[in-house]
DRENLUMTI-791700 format. One record per residue: residue number from 1; residue in one letter; x, y, z of N, C-alpha, C in turn. Coordinates in pm, 1 decimal, padded with zeros to 6 digits. Atoms other than C-alpha are relative to their C-alpha. Last residue first. Layout:
<pts>
<NUM; "A"; <X; Y; Z>; <X; Y; Z>; <X; Y; Z>>
...
</pts>
This chain:
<pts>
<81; "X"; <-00161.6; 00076.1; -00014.8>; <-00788.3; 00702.2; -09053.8>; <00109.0; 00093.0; -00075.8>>
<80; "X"; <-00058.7; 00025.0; -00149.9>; <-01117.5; 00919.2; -08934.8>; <00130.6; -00100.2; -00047.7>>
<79; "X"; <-00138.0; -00122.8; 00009.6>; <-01166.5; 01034.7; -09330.7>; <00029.5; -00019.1; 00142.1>>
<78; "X"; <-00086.6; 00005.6; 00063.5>; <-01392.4; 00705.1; -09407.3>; <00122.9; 00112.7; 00029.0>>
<77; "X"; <-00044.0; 00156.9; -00078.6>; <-01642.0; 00678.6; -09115.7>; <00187.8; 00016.2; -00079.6>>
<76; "X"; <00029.8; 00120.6; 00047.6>; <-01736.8; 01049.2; -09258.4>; <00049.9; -00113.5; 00101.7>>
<75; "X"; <-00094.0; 00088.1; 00032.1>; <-01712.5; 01342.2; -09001.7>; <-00003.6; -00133.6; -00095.6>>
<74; "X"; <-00055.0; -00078.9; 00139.4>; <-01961.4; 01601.7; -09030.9>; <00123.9; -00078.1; -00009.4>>
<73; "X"; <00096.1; -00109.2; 00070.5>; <-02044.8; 01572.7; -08628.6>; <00085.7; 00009.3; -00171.7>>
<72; "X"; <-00019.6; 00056.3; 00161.8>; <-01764.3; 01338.5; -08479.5>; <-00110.8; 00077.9; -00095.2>>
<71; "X"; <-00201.8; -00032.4; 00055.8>; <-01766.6; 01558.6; -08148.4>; <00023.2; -00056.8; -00142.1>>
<70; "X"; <-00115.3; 00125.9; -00006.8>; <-02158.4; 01474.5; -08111.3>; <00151.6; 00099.5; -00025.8>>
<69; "X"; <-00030.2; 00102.3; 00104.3>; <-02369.0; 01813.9; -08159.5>; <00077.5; -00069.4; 00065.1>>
<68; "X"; <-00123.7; -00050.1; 00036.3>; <-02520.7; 01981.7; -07811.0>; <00048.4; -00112.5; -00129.5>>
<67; "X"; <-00158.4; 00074.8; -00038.3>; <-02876.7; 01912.9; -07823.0>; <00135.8; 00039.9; -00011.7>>
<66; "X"; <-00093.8; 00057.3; 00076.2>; <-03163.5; 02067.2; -07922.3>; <00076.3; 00026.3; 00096.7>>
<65; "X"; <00033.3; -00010.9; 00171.7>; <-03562.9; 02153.3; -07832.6>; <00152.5; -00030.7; -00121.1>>
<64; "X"; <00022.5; 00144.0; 00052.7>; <-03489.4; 02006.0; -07456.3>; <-00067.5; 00030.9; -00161.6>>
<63; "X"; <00161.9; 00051.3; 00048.1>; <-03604.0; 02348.6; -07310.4>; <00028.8; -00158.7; -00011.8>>
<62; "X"; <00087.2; -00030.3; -00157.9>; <-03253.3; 02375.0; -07097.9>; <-00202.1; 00006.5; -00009.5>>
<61; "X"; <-00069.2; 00056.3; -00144.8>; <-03048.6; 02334.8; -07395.7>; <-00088.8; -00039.1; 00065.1>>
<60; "X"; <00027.3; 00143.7; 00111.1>; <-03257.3; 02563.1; -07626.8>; <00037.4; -00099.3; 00087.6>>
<59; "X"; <00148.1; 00073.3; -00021.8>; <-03200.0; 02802.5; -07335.9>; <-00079.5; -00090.7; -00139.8>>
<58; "X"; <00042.5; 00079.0; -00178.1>; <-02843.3; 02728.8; -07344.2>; <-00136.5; -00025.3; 00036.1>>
<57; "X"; <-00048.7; 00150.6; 00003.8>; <-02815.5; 02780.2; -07770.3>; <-00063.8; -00022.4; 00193.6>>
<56; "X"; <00116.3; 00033.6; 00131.4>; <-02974.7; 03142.7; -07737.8>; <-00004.2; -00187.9; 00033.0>>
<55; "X"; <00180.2; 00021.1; -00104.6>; <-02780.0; 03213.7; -07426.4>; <-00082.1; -00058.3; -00095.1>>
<54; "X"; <00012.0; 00083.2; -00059.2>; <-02463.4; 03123.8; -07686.8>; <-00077.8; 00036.2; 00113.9>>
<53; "X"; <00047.0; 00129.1; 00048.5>; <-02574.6; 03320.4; -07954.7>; <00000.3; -00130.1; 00121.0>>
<52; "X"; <00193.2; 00032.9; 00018.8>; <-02614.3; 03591.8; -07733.5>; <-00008.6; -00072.2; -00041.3>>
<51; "X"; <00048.7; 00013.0; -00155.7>; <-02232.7; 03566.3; -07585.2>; <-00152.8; -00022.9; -00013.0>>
<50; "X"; <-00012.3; 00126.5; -00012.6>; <-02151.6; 03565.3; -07969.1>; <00009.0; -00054.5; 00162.5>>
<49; "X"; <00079.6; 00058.3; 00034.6>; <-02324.1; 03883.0; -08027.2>; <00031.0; -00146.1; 00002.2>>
<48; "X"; <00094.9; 00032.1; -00043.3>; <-02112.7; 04026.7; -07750.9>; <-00137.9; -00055.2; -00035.5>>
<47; "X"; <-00040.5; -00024.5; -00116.9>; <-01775.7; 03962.6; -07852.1>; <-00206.0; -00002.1; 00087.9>>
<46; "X"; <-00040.0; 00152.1; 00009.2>; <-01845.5; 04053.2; -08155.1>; <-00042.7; -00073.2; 00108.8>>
<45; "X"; <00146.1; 00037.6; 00058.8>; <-01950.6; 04406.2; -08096.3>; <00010.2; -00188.9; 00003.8>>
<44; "X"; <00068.0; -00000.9; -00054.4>; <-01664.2; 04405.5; -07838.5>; <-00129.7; -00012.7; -00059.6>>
<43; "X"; <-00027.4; 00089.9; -00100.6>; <-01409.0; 04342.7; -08074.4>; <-00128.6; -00033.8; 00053.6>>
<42; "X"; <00009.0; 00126.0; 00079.3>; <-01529.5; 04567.8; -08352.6>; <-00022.3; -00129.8; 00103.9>>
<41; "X"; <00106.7; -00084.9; 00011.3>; <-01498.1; 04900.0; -08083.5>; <-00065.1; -00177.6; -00084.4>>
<40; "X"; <00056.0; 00004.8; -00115.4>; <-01164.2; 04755.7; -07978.3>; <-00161.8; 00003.0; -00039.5>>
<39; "X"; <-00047.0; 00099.3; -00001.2>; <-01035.7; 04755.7; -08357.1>; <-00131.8; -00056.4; 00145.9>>
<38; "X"; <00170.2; 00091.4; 00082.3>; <-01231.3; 05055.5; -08407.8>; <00022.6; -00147.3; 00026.4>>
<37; "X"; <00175.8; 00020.6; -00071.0>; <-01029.5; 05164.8; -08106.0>; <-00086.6; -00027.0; -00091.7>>
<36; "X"; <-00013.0; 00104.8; -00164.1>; <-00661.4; 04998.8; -08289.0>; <-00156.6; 00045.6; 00069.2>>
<35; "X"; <00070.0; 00119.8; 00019.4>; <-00751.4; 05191.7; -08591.8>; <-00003.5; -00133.9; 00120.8>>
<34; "X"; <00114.3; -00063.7; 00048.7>; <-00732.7; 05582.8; -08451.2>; <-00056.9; -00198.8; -00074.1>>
<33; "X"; <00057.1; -00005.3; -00112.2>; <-00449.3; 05440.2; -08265.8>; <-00134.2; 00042.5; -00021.3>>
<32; "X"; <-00026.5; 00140.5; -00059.0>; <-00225.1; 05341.9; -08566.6>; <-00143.6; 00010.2; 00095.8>>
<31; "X"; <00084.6; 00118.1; 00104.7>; <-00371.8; 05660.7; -08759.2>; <-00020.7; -00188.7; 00047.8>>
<30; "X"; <00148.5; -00015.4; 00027.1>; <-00239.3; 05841.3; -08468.6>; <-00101.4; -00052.6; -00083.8>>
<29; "X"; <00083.2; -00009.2; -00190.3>; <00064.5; 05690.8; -08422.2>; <-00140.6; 00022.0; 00007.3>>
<28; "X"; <-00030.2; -00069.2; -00118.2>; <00185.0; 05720.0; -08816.7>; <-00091.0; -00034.5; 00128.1>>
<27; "X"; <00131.6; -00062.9; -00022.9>; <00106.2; 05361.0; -09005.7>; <00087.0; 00118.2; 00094.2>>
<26; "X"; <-00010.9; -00128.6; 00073.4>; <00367.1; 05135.3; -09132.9>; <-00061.6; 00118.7; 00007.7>>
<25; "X"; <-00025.9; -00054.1; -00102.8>; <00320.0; 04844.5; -08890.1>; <00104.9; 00144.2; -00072.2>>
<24; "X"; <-00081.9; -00030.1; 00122.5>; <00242.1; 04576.7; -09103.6>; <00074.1; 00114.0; 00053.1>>
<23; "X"; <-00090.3; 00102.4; 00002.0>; <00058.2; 04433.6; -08801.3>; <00118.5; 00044.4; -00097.7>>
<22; "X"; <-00108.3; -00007.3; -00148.2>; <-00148.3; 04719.8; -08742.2>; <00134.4; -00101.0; -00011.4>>
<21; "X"; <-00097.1; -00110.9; 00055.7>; <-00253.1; 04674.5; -09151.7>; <00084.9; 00060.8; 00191.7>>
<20; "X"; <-00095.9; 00056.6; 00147.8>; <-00336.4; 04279.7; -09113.1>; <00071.0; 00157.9; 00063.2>>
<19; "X"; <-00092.0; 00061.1; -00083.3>; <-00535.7; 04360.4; -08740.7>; <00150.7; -00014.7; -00102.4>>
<18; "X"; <-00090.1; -00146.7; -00049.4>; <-00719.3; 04655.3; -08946.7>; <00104.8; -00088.4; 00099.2>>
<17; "X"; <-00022.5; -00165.4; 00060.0>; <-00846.3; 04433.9; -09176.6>; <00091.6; 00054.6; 00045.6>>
<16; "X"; <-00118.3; 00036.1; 00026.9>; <-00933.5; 04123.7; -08937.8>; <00144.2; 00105.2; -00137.8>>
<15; "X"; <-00088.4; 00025.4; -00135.0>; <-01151.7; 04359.3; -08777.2>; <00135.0; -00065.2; -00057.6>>
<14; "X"; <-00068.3; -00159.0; -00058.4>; <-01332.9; 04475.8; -09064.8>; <00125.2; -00009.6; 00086.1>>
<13; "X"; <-00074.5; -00042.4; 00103.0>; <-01396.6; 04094.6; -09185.4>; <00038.7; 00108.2; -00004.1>>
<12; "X"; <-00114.2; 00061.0; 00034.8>; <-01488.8; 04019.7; -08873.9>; <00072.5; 00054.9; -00079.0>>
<11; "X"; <-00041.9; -00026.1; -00093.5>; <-01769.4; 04297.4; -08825.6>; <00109.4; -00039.0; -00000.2>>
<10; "X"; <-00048.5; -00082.4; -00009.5>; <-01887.8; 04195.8; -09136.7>; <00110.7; 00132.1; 00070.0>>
<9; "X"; <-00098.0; 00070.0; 00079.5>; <-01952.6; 03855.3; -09044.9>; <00062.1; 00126.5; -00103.8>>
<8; "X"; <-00100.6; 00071.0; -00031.7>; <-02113.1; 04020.9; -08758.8>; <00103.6; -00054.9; -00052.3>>
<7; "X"; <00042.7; 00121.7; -00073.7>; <-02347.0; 04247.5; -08876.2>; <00129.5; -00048.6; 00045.7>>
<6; "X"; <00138.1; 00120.3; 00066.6>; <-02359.3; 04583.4; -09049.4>; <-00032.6; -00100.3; 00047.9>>
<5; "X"; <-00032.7; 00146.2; -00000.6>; <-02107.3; 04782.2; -08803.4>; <-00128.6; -00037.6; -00086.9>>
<4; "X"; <-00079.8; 00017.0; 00063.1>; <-02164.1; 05173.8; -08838.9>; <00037.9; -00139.3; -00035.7>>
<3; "X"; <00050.9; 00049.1; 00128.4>; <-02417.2; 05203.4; -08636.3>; <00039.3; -00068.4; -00116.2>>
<2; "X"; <-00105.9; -00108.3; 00064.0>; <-02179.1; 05150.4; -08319.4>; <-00153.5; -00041.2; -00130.9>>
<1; "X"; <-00060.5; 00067.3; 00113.9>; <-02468.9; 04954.5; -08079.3>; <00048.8; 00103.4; -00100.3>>
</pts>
């Protein structure tokens, strides 16, 4: 694990960062490419703490300690028309 990453919702917010300034596309080559592998580097942290959340969730699942939510979840009666 990169030390450098704090968590996940950090991780994002890095990531989407350097996707804004690639996109803008003002950057010499090397600076481009020097943020594109943190980019990669971000990705993959991601990427694989949300592969753990979901084992986490399956063997919950597969105990019978919770359920997958309904599809209407957080929906009033009133905002479905």
């Amino acid at each position: 694990m990169d030390p450098t990453i704090k968590d996940f919702e950090a991780a994002i917010a890095e990531l989407e960062g350097i996707v804004k300034k690639l996109e803008e596309g003002d950057m010499p080559l090397e600076a481009s490419l020097g943020l594109y592998e943190r980019g990669v580097t971000l990705s993959r942290y991601c990427h694989g703490r949300l592969e753990a959340a979901e084992r986490r969730i399956e063997v919950l699942n597969e105990r019978g300690e919770a359920k997958p939510a309904s599809p209407d979840l957080g929906l009033d009666r009133d905002d479905e028309a």
